[in-house]
N, C-alpha and C positions, 0 to 999 in steps of 0.2 A: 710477903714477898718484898726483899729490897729491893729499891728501883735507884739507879745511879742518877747522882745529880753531878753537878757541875761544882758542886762545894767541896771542901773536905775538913777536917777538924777544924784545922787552923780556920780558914773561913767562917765557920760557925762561932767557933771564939770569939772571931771579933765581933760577926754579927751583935752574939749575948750582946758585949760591951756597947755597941754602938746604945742597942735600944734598950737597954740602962741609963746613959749616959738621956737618951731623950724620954723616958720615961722620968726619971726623979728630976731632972735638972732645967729640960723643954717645955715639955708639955703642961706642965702646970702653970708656966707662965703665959701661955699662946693665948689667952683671951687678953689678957692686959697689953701684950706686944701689938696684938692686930689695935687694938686701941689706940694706942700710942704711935701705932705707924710708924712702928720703929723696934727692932731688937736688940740690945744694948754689943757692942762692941766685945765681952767677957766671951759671948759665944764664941768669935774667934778661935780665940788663946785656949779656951777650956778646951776646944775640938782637938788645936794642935797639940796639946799636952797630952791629949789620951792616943795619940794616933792617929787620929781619925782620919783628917785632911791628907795624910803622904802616904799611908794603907799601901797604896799602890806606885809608889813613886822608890826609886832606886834608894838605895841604903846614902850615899853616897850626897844626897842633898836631904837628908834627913827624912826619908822616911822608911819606909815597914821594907822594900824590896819585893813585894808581894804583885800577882799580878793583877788582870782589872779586873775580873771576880771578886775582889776585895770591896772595886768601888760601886758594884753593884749591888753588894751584901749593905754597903752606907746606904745607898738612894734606897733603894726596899725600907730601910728603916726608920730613915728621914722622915716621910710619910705618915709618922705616928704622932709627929709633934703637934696635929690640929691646923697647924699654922703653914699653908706650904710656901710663905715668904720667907722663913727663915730655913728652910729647907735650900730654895733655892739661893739663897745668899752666902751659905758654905759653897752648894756645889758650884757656883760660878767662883770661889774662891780654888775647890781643888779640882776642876773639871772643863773650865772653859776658861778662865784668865789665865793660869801656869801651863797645861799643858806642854805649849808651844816652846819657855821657856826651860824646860827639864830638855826638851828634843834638837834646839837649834842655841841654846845660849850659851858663851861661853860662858868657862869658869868664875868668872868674876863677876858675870851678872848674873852666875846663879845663886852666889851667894850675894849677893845685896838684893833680889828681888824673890830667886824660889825656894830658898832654904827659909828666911824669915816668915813667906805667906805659907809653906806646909807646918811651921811653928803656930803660927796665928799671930804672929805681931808686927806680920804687915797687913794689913786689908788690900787684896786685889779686884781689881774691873777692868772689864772690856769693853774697848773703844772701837765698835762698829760703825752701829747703823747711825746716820745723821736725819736732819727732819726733812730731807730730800732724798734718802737713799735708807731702804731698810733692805728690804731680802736682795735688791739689787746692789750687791755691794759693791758694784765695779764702777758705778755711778756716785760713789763719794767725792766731796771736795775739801776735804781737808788735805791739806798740803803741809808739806816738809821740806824745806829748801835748805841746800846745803849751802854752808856759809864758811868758807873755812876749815879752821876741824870742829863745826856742830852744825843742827840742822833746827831751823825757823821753824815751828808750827803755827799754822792758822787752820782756825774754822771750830765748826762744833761738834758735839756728838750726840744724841740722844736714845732716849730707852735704858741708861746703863745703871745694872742691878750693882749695888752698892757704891753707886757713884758721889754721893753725898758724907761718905767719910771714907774713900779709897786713899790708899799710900800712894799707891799709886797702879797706872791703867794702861793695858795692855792696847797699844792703840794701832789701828789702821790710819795709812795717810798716804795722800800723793806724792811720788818724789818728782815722777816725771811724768806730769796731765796727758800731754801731746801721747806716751804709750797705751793709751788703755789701761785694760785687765796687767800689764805686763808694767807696767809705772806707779805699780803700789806697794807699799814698803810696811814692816810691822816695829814699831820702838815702843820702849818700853820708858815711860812719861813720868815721875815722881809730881805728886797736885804740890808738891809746896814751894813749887818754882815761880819767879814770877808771870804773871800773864794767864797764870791758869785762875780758872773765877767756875764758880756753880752755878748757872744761870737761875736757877729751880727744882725745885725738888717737886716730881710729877705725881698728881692724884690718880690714882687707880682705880678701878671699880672691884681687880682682886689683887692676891698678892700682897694685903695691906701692909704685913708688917715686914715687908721687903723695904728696902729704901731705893728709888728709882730715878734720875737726874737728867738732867741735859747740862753739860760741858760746854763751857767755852774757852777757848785757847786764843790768846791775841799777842803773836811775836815771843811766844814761849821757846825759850832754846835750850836747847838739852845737845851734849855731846857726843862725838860720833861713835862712841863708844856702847851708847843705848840704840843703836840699831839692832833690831834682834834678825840673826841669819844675813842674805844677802838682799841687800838693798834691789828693787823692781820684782822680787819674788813674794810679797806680802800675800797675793792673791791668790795663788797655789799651797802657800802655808797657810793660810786660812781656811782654804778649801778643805784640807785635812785636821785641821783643829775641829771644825764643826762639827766631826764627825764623830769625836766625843762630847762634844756638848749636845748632839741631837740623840747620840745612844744613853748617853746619861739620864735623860731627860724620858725617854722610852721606858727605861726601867723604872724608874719613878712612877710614871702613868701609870704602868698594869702595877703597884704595888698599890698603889692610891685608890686604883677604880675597884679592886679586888675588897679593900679594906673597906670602901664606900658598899660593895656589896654586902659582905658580910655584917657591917652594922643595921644594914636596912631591912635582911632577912632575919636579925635578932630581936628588930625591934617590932615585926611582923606578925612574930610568933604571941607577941603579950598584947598586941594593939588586936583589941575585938573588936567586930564589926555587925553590926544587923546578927548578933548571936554567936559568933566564932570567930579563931584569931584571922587577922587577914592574911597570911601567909598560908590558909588554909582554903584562898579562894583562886579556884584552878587558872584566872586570869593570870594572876601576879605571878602564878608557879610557872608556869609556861614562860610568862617575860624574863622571870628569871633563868631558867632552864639557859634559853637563850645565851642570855648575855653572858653567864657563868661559862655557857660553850664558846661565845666567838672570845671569851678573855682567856681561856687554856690555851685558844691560836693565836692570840695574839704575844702570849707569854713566850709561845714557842719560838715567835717569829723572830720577838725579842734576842732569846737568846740565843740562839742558832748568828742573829748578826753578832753577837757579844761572841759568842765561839770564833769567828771570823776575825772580828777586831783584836780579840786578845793574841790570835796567832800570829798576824800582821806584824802587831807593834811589841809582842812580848814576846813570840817565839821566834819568827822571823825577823824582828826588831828593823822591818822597813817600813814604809809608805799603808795607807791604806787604800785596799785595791779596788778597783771598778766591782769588783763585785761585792766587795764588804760595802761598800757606799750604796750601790743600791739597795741592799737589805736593810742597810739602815733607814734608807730613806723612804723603802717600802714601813717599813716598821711605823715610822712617826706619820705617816699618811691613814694606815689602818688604824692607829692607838687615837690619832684626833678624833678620825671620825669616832671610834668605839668608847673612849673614855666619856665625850660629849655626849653621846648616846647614854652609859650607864649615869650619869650625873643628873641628867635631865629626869630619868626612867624614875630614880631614887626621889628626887625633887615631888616627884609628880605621888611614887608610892607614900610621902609622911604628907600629902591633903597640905590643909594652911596651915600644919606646925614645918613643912618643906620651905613654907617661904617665910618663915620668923628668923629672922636674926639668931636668935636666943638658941639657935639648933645646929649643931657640925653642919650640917648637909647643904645650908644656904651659902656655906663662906665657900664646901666644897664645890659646888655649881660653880660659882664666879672664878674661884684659883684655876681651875681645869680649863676654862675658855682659853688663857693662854699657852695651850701647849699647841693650838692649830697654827698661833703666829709666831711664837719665840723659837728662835734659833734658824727659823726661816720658816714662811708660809707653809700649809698646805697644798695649792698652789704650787710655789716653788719646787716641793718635794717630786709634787705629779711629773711638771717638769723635767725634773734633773734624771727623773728615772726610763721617761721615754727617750732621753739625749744618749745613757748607758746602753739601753735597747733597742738605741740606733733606731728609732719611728722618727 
Protein backbone atom coordinates (compact mmCIF):
# COMPACT_ATOMS: atom_id res chain seq x y z
CA UNK A 1 0.00 0.00 0.00
CA UNK A 2 1.43 3.53 -0.85
CA UNK A 3 0.86 5.76 1.97
CA UNK A 4 1.39 9.71 1.08
CA UNK A 5 4.07 11.51 2.73
CA UNK A 6 4.89 15.10 2.65
CA UNK A 7 8.07 14.60 0.45
CA UNK A 8 8.32 14.25 -3.20
CA UNK A 9 11.19 13.23 -5.45
CA UNK A 10 12.85 16.36 -5.29
CA UNK A 11 12.91 16.10 -1.52
CA UNK A 12 14.24 12.80 -1.34
CA UNK A 13 17.03 13.90 -3.75
CA UNK A 14 18.18 16.07 -1.48
CA UNK A 15 17.61 14.25 1.45
CA UNK A 16 20.11 11.25 -0.52
CA UNK A 17 22.64 14.17 -0.69
CA UNK A 18 22.41 15.76 2.45
CA UNK A 19 23.14 12.32 4.32
CA UNK A 20 25.98 11.56 1.98
CA UNK A 21 27.46 14.59 2.43
CA UNK A 22 27.35 13.58 6.51
CA UNK A 23 27.89 10.26 6.15
CA UNK A 24 31.45 10.27 4.19
CA UNK A 25 32.48 13.85 5.20
CA UNK A 26 30.62 14.23 9.08
CA UNK A 27 30.53 11.69 10.78
CA UNK A 28 33.64 10.26 10.67
CA UNK A 29 35.11 13.13 12.18
CA UNK A 30 32.47 13.65 15.15
CA UNK A 31 34.64 11.81 17.70
CA UNK A 32 37.68 13.99 17.12
CA UNK A 33 35.23 17.33 16.81
CA UNK A 34 33.45 16.72 20.20
CA UNK A 35 37.19 16.31 21.41
CA UNK A 36 38.40 19.40 20.21
CA UNK A 37 35.25 21.21 21.03
CA UNK A 38 35.16 22.52 18.13
CA UNK A 39 34.17 21.71 14.26
CA UNK A 40 36.38 23.41 11.92
CA UNK A 41 35.04 26.28 9.96
CA UNK A 42 35.16 23.99 6.01
CA UNK A 43 31.76 22.77 7.36
CA UNK A 44 30.23 25.87 6.62
CA UNK A 45 31.32 26.44 3.02
CA UNK A 46 31.13 22.65 2.18
CA UNK A 47 27.26 22.89 3.36
CA UNK A 48 26.77 25.99 1.29
CA UNK A 49 28.40 24.51 -1.84
CA UNK A 50 26.23 21.59 -1.99
CA UNK A 51 22.87 23.37 -1.21
CA UNK A 52 22.28 22.50 1.78
CA UNK A 53 22.08 25.81 3.93
CA UNK A 54 19.45 27.85 1.37
CA UNK A 55 17.45 24.27 0.21
CA UNK A 56 14.77 26.37 1.34
CA UNK A 57 15.40 29.98 0.91
CA UNK A 58 14.17 31.80 -2.37
CA UNK A 59 16.29 31.52 -5.58
CA UNK A 60 16.94 35.07 -5.57
CA UNK A 61 19.57 35.16 -2.45
CA UNK A 62 21.07 32.01 -3.42
CA UNK A 63 19.32 29.31 -2.61
CA UNK A 64 17.27 26.11 -3.89
CA UNK A 65 13.57 28.19 -3.94
CA UNK A 66 12.30 24.99 -2.37
CA UNK A 67 9.91 25.03 0.47
CA UNK A 68 10.53 24.09 4.37
CA UNK A 69 10.15 20.39 3.67
CA UNK A 70 13.50 20.77 2.27
CA UNK A 71 14.67 22.04 5.77
CA UNK A 72 13.16 19.31 7.42
CA UNK A 73 14.50 16.53 5.09
CA UNK A 74 18.37 18.56 6.40
CA UNK A 75 17.56 18.34 10.25
CA UNK A 76 16.29 14.48 9.80
CA UNK A 77 19.56 14.01 8.52
CA UNK A 78 21.79 16.09 10.38
CA UNK A 79 21.20 13.61 13.21
CA UNK A 80 23.47 11.03 11.61
CA UNK A 81 26.54 12.86 12.25
CA UNK A 82 27.14 11.40 16.00
CA UNK A 83 27.88 14.92 16.96
CA UNK A 84 24.54 16.94 17.56
CA UNK A 85 26.84 20.20 18.01
CA UNK A 86 27.75 20.49 14.59
CA UNK A 87 24.23 19.76 13.62
CA UNK A 88 23.13 22.49 15.55
CA UNK A 89 25.77 25.03 14.44
CA UNK A 90 24.55 24.72 10.57
CA UNK A 91 21.03 25.01 11.64
CA UNK A 92 21.47 28.13 13.65
CA UNK A 93 23.48 29.22 10.57
CA UNK A 94 20.23 28.47 8.08
CA UNK A 95 17.24 28.31 10.51
CA UNK A 96 17.54 30.74 13.24
CA UNK A 97 20.23 33.61 12.50
CA UNK A 98 19.02 34.31 8.54
CA UNK A 99 15.56 33.61 8.61
CA UNK A 100 14.46 37.02 9.71
CA UNK A 101 16.89 38.47 7.21
CA UNK A 102 15.45 36.62 3.87
CA UNK A 103 11.80 38.22 5.45
CA UNK A 104 12.51 41.75 6.60
CA UNK A 105 15.93 42.81 5.03
CA UNK A 106 16.52 44.85 2.42
CA UNK A 107 18.26 44.36 -0.63
CA UNK A 108 21.44 45.23 0.38
CA UNK A 109 21.63 43.66 3.48
CA UNK A 110 20.65 40.60 2.00
CA UNK A 111 23.39 40.53 0.05
CA UNK A 112 26.29 41.30 2.48
CA UNK A 113 24.75 39.18 5.17
CA UNK A 114 22.14 36.36 3.72
CA UNK A 115 23.35 35.54 0.43
CA UNK A 116 27.15 35.00 1.87
CA UNK A 117 25.88 32.92 5.14
CA UNK A 118 23.34 30.49 2.77
CA UNK A 119 26.99 30.35 0.71
CA UNK A 120 28.95 29.43 3.97
CA UNK A 121 31.24 32.19 3.91
CA UNK A 122 29.83 34.21 6.41
CA UNK A 123 29.25 32.42 9.75
CA UNK A 124 26.05 33.48 11.44
CA UNK A 125 24.64 33.83 15.30
CA UNK A 126 22.12 35.02 17.25
CA UNK A 127 22.12 37.49 19.67
CA UNK A 128 19.41 36.80 22.41
CA UNK A 129 19.41 35.71 25.68
CA UNK A 130 21.83 37.66 27.99
CA UNK A 131 23.01 36.32 31.66
CA UNK A 132 20.01 38.22 33.07
CA UNK A 133 17.35 37.44 30.40
CA UNK A 134 17.01 34.04 28.66
CA UNK A 135 13.49 32.73 27.75
CA UNK A 136 12.46 36.23 28.97
CA UNK A 137 13.46 38.03 26.26
CA UNK A 138 11.64 41.31 26.97
CA UNK A 139 13.83 41.73 29.93
CA UNK A 140 17.18 42.27 27.83
CA UNK A 141 19.47 45.23 28.47
CA UNK A 142 21.41 45.54 25.78
CA UNK A 143 20.88 48.80 24.10
CA UNK A 144 21.26 50.69 20.89
CA UNK A 145 21.33 54.28 20.87
CA UNK A 146 20.84 56.31 18.02
CA UNK A 147 23.47 58.66 17.33
CA UNK A 148 23.11 60.43 14.38
CA UNK A 149 23.00 58.13 11.25
CA UNK A 150 24.26 55.00 13.45
CA UNK A 151 23.34 53.32 16.53
CA UNK A 152 25.70 52.75 19.89
CA UNK A 153 25.62 49.18 21.20
CA UNK A 154 26.15 48.32 24.86
CA UNK A 155 25.88 45.20 26.94
CA UNK A 156 26.27 41.43 26.56
CA UNK A 157 24.94 38.30 25.15
CA UNK A 158 25.22 34.93 26.24
CA UNK A 159 24.43 31.10 25.17
CA UNK A 160 25.29 32.00 21.43
CA UNK A 161 25.92 28.87 19.26
CA UNK A 162 28.67 29.85 17.05
CA UNK A 163 29.57 32.87 18.75
CA UNK A 164 33.19 32.44 18.94
CA UNK A 165 33.87 32.67 15.17
CA UNK A 166 30.58 34.50 13.95
CA UNK A 167 30.99 37.10 10.93
CA UNK A 168 28.61 38.30 12.28
CA UNK A 169 25.13 38.19 14.82
CA UNK A 170 21.79 38.62 14.38
CA UNK A 171 21.32 40.71 17.41
CA UNK A 172 18.38 41.75 19.82
CA UNK A 173 18.78 45.23 21.52
CA UNK A 174 17.02 48.14 23.37
CA UNK A 175 16.30 51.14 21.23
CA UNK A 176 13.92 52.47 23.59
CA UNK A 177 14.05 50.93 27.56
CA UNK A 178 11.38 53.23 28.89
CA UNK A 179 8.85 50.90 25.96
CA UNK A 180 8.99 47.55 26.93
CA UNK A 181 8.38 44.48 24.80
CA UNK A 182 7.50 47.39 22.09
CA UNK A 183 11.35 49.28 22.54
CA UNK A 184 13.27 46.45 21.15
CA UNK A 185 14.96 46.55 17.85
CA UNK A 186 16.66 43.58 15.63
CA UNK A 187 20.46 44.73 13.81
CA UNK A 188 22.36 42.85 12.25
CA UNK A 189 26.17 43.46 14.10
CA UNK A 190 29.48 42.45 11.93
CA UNK A 191 32.17 41.06 15.31
CA UNK A 192 34.99 42.78 13.45
CA UNK A 193 33.91 46.20 14.56
CA UNK A 194 35.50 47.87 17.12
CA UNK A 195 34.20 47.36 20.74
CA UNK A 196 32.94 43.96 19.91
CA UNK A 197 35.37 41.40 22.26
CA UNK A 198 34.30 37.47 23.14
CA UNK A 199 34.20 37.50 26.73
CA UNK A 200 34.62 33.30 26.83
CA UNK A 201 33.96 30.57 25.12
CA UNK A 202 31.47 28.47 27.52
CA UNK A 203 31.89 24.70 28.72
CA UNK A 204 29.21 22.58 28.21
CA UNK A 205 28.24 19.34 29.52
CA UNK A 206 26.62 18.56 25.95
CA UNK A 207 26.85 19.94 22.57
CA UNK A 208 30.50 19.73 22.79
CA UNK A 209 31.55 20.33 19.57
CA UNK A 210 29.21 23.25 19.07
CA UNK A 211 31.15 26.52 19.95
CA UNK A 212 29.12 28.39 22.54
CA UNK A 213 30.22 32.26 23.85
CA UNK A 214 29.17 35.19 25.72
CA UNK A 215 29.55 38.62 23.70
CA UNK A 216 30.34 41.62 24.83
CA UNK A 217 29.79 44.82 23.07
CA UNK A 218 31.35 48.25 24.57
CA UNK A 219 30.20 51.57 22.33
CA UNK A 220 30.22 49.32 19.31
CA UNK A 221 28.60 51.47 16.28
CA UNK A 222 27.24 50.13 13.45
CA UNK A 223 25.10 52.25 10.87
CA UNK A 224 21.68 52.81 10.44
CA UNK A 225 21.46 51.04 7.66
CA UNK A 226 22.05 47.51 9.72
CA UNK A 227 18.77 47.80 11.40
CA UNK A 228 16.94 45.06 10.23
CA UNK A 229 12.79 45.82 9.62
CA UNK A 230 11.42 48.63 11.83
CA UNK A 231 13.08 49.87 14.61
CA UNK A 232 10.69 49.17 18.27
CA UNK A 233 9.42 45.84 16.38
CA UNK A 234 12.33 43.54 17.29
CA UNK A 235 10.08 41.71 19.72
CA UNK A 236 7.30 40.74 17.40
CA UNK A 237 9.95 39.73 14.78
CA UNK A 238 11.43 37.53 17.03
CA UNK A 239 8.46 36.16 18.16
CA UNK A 240 8.04 34.77 14.76
CA UNK A 241 11.54 33.81 13.96
CA UNK A 242 11.48 31.49 16.96
CA UNK A 243 9.03 29.69 15.50
CA UNK A 244 11.42 28.33 13.11
CA UNK A 245 14.10 27.79 15.38
CA UNK A 246 11.81 25.80 17.76
CA UNK A 247 10.09 23.73 14.75
CA UNK A 248 13.52 23.09 13.45
CA UNK A 249 14.70 21.99 16.43
CA UNK A 250 11.36 19.44 16.75
CA UNK A 251 12.25 17.65 13.73
CA UNK A 252 15.58 17.18 14.81
CA UNK A 253 14.38 15.59 18.14
CA UNK A 254 11.97 12.92 16.74
CA UNK A 255 14.79 12.09 14.09
CA UNK A 256 17.53 11.76 16.90
CA UNK A 257 15.10 9.90 19.52
CA UNK A 258 13.91 7.59 16.51
CA UNK A 259 17.67 6.88 15.44
CA UNK A 260 18.53 6.52 19.34
CA UNK A 261 15.77 3.92 19.29
CA UNK A 262 16.49 1.97 16.63
CA UNK A 263 20.36 1.54 17.48
CA UNK A 264 19.31 0.35 21.08
CA UNK A 265 16.83 -2.27 19.79
CA UNK A 266 19.83 -3.40 17.32
CA UNK A 267 22.03 -3.78 19.72
CA UNK A 268 19.44 -5.71 21.89
CA UNK A 269 19.00 -8.14 19.64
CA UNK A 270 22.91 -9.51 19.91
CA UNK A 271 23.49 -8.34 23.74
CA UNK A 272 22.41 -11.78 25.68
CA UNK A 273 21.38 -11.82 28.81
CA UNK A 274 20.98 -14.72 31.70
CA UNK A 275 20.67 -17.03 28.11
CA UNK A 276 18.85 -14.90 25.52
CA UNK A 277 19.04 -11.68 23.58
CA UNK A 278 17.81 -8.88 25.82
CA UNK A 279 15.49 -7.41 23.38
CA UNK A 280 13.91 -10.76 23.74
CA UNK A 281 12.94 -9.97 27.46
CA UNK A 282 9.11 -8.73 27.50
CA UNK A 283 10.15 -5.91 29.98
CA UNK A 284 12.24 -3.94 27.45
CA UNK A 285 9.72 -5.05 24.57
CA UNK A 286 6.82 -3.42 26.16
CA UNK A 287 9.11 -0.13 27.05
CA UNK A 288 9.78 -0.08 23.81
CA UNK A 289 6.43 -0.72 22.21
CA UNK A 290 5.87 2.33 24.17
CA UNK A 291 8.12 4.76 23.30
CA UNK A 292 8.15 3.69 19.62
CA UNK A 293 4.13 4.55 20.01
CA UNK A 294 4.32 8.00 21.86
CA UNK A 295 7.30 8.95 18.99
CA UNK A 296 4.72 8.20 15.72
CA UNK A 297 2.63 10.98 17.77
CA UNK A 298 4.86 12.91 18.29
CA UNK A 299 6.33 12.80 14.61
CA UNK A 300 2.83 13.41 13.79
CA UNK A 301 2.53 16.40 15.86
CA UNK A 302 5.58 17.50 14.36
CA UNK A 303 4.51 17.64 11.19
CA UNK A 304 1.07 18.50 11.16
CA UNK A 305 2.88 22.11 12.72
CA UNK A 306 5.53 21.76 9.73
CA UNK A 307 2.15 21.50 7.30
CA UNK A 308 0.97 24.79 9.20
CA UNK A 309 4.21 26.65 8.97
CA UNK A 310 5.06 25.82 5.50
CA UNK A 311 1.58 27.27 4.34
CA UNK A 312 1.96 30.42 6.44
CA UNK A 313 5.17 31.37 5.13
CA UNK A 314 5.39 29.45 1.79
CA UNK A 315 2.00 29.39 0.57
CA UNK A 316 0.39 32.06 2.07
CA UNK A 317 3.81 33.88 2.44
CA UNK A 318 2.41 35.90 5.70
CA UNK A 319 3.02 35.92 9.46
CA UNK A 320 2.97 32.77 11.48
CA UNK A 321 -0.41 32.29 13.06
CA UNK A 322 -1.73 31.77 16.52
CA UNK A 323 -2.48 28.59 15.65
CA UNK A 324 0.67 27.28 13.87
CA UNK A 325 2.62 28.73 17.06
CA UNK A 326 0.82 26.81 19.25
CA UNK A 327 1.37 23.46 17.56
CA UNK A 328 4.63 24.26 17.52
CA UNK A 329 4.86 24.98 20.85
CA UNK A 330 2.80 22.06 21.74
CA UNK A 331 5.28 19.96 19.68
CA UNK A 332 8.64 21.14 21.56
CA UNK A 333 6.68 20.62 25.13
CA UNK A 334 5.76 16.88 24.16
CA UNK A 335 9.35 16.12 22.18
CA UNK A 336 11.28 17.53 25.59
CA UNK A 337 9.55 15.68 27.65
CA UNK A 338 9.55 12.31 25.15
CA UNK A 339 12.94 12.56 23.67
CA UNK A 340 14.43 12.90 27.63
CA UNK A 341 12.35 10.03 28.29
CA UNK A 342 13.77 7.82 25.15
CA UNK A 343 17.51 8.90 26.05
CA UNK A 344 17.26 8.11 29.45
CA UNK A 345 15.22 4.57 28.78
CA UNK A 346 18.24 3.72 26.03
CA UNK A 347 20.92 4.87 28.80
CA UNK A 348 19.44 2.67 31.28
CA UNK A 349 18.67 -0.36 28.46
CA UNK A 350 23.11 -0.57 27.44
CA UNK A 351 23.67 -1.30 31.77
CA UNK A 352 27.42 0.42 32.46
CA UNK A 353 28.37 0.43 28.70
CA UNK A 354 25.09 3.36 28.78
CA UNK A 355 27.34 5.30 30.91
CA UNK A 356 30.93 4.91 29.18
CA UNK A 357 32.08 7.68 27.17
CA UNK A 358 33.38 5.23 24.67
CA UNK A 359 29.46 4.55 23.55
CA UNK A 360 27.04 7.05 21.02
CA UNK A 361 24.39 6.81 23.80
CA UNK A 362 26.27 8.81 26.65
CA UNK A 363 27.09 11.91 24.31
CA UNK A 364 23.18 11.17 23.21
CA UNK A 365 21.73 11.54 26.84
CA UNK A 366 23.67 14.84 27.55
CA UNK A 367 23.00 16.62 23.69
CA UNK A 368 19.11 16.01 24.08
CA UNK A 369 18.98 17.58 27.65
CA UNK A 370 19.21 20.83 25.69
CA UNK A 371 16.28 20.72 23.75
CA UNK A 372 13.88 21.40 27.01
CA UNK A 373 15.91 24.80 27.40
CA UNK A 374 17.17 25.99 23.88
CA UNK A 375 15.13 28.15 22.03
CA UNK A 376 12.88 28.83 25.02
CA UNK A 377 12.08 26.70 28.06
CA UNK A 378 9.76 24.02 28.66
CA UNK A 379 8.18 26.05 30.93
CA UNK A 380 7.95 29.01 28.62
CA UNK A 381 6.35 26.65 25.95
CA UNK A 382 3.58 25.54 28.60
CA UNK A 383 3.07 29.09 28.89
CA UNK A 384 2.67 30.61 25.73
CA UNK A 385 0.25 28.00 24.86
CA UNK A 386 -2.19 28.47 27.74
CA UNK A 387 -2.01 32.58 26.75
CA UNK A 388 -3.18 31.11 22.75
CA UNK A 389 -5.90 29.15 24.70
CA UNK A 390 -6.84 31.99 26.47
CA UNK A 391 -6.66 30.04 30.35
Amino acid sequence: MAVATPFSEEHDLFRKQVRQFVEKELAPNANQWEEDELFPNWVFKRAGELGILGAHYPEDVGGGGGDYWFSVAKSEELVRIGAAGVGMGLLVQSDMATPCINELGTREQKDEFLVPALAGDKIAALGVSEPGAGSDVAGLRTTAKKVGGDYVINGSKTYITNGTRADFVTLLAKTDPAAGHMGISIFLVPTDLKGFSISKKLKKMGNLSSDTAELFYDDVTIPARYLLGQEGQGFIYLMQNFQSERLIACTSAVAGARLALDRSVAWGRERHVFGKPLMKRELWQHKFVDLYTKLEAAQALSYKAVEYYNHDKYVAKGPVSFETTKLISMAKVFLGDLSGEIMDTCVQFHGGMGYLEDLWVARAYRDTRLFRIGGGTTETMRYAIAKIMGF
